[in-house]
N, C-alpha and C positions, 0 to 999 in steps of 0.2 A: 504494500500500500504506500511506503514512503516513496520506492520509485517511479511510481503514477503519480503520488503529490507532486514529484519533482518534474515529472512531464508537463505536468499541468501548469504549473509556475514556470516553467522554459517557456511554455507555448504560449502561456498570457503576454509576458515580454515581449516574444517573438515578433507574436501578430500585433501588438501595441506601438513595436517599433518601427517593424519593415510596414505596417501598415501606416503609421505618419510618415513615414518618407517617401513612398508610394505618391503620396497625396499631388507628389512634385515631378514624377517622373515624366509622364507625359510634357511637360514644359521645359522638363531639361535637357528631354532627349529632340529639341526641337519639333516637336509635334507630330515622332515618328509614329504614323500607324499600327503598328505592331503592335508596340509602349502603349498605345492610346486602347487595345485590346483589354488588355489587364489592371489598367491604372484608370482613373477620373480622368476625361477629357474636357468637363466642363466642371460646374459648379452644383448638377443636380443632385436630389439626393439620391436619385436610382445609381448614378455614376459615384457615389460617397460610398454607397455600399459594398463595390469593391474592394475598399478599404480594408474590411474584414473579409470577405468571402474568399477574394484570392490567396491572403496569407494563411486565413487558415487551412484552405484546401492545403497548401506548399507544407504546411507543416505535420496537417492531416497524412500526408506521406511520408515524412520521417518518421510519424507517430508510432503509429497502425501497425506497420511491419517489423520496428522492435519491440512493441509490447503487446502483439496480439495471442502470443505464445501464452504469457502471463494474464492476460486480462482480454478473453478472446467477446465480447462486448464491447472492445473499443471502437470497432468497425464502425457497427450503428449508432454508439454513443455522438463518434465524431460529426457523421452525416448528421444528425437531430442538434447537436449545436451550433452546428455552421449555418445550418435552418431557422435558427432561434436566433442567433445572430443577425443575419438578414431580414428578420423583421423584426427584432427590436430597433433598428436604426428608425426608418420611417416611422416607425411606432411611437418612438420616442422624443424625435424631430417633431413629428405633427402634432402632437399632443403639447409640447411645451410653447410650440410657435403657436396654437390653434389658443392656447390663454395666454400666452403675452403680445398675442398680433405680429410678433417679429422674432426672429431669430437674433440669437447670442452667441458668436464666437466660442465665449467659454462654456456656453452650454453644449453647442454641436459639437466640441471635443468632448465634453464632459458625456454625451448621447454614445462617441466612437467607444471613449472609454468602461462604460457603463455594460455597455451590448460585449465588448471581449471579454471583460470579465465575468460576466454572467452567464455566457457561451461557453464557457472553460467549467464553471462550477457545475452547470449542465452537465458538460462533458464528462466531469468527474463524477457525477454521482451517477448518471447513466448508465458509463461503464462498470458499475459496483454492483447496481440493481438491475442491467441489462432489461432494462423495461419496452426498447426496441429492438430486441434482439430480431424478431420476426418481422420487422420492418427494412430491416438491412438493404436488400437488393431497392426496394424502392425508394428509399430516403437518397441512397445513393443513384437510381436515378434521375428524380429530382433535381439534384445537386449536378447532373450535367446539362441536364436542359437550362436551369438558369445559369451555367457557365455559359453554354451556347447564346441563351438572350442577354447575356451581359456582352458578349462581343458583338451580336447581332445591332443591338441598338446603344450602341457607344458611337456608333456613326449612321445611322437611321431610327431615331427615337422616336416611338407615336406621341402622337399630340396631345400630352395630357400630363397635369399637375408634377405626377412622381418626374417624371423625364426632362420636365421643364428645366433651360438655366438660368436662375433666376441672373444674372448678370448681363444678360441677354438681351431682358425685359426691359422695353423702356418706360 
């Protein structure tokens, strides 16, 4: 169990880090297309959301295959909080913008930070209690189709609110 604690706290980091510096990539790498797959190319929160999704898939793959021996619920666990993850963000955004009228800097980090580590405690207790064990194949398909509509509509967004960038708007 302390070695899953310690994955668990690697990976809160992990994705805490690589995913604020993410935030940049697309702008640093000159607004290569690739970059602009896996990273925010605008300001929306559908495109914020890769923030976490991507780093934790990245880490979802070192995870899994050293500790699935020992803790063979990690699989599903991981899928179901990258899920949870993914919609805590908007969740969390629209709700705190929907009563203050506007967004806050430190609150939209406070939303990134909030959703990883709640995604990770998820994670950990999922794998304990293997509560999706029987969901596995599907959670994990899931989690390709919205890999696929995050690259799909990072350069063809439908028209509507989540997609929007607001920096955009005039």
């Amino acid at each position: 169990m302390k070695q899953l604690k310690s994955y668990i706290l690697t990976g809160t980091v992990f994705v805490l880090i690589l995913g604020s510096l993410s935030h940049f990539f697309y702008e640093w790498s000159g607004s290569n297309f690739i970059v602009g797959l896996l990273s925010p190319v605008n300001e929306s929160t559908w495109e914020h959301i890769k923030l976490l999704y991507f780093p934790m898939l990245l880490y979802s793959l070192i995870a899994i295959p050293t500790q699935k021996s020992d803790y063979p619920c990690i699989t599903s666990a991981f899928a179901a909080g990258i899920l949870i993850g993914v919609l805590l963000i908007p969740v969390l955004f629209y709700t705190y913008t929907g009563i203050l009228g506007y967004n806050v800097l430190a609150l939209d980090i406070g939303t990134f930070v909030l959703s990883v580590v709640l995604s990770f405690y998820f994670i950990y207790r999922f794998t304990l209690t293997c509560r999706f064990q029987n969901f596995a194949c599907l959670l994990w398909i899931v989690i390709c189709l919205l890999g696929i509509s995050f690259m799909m509509f990072s350069y063809c967004p439908p028209d509507i609110g989540l997609f929007a960038d607001p920096t955009a708007i005039s």
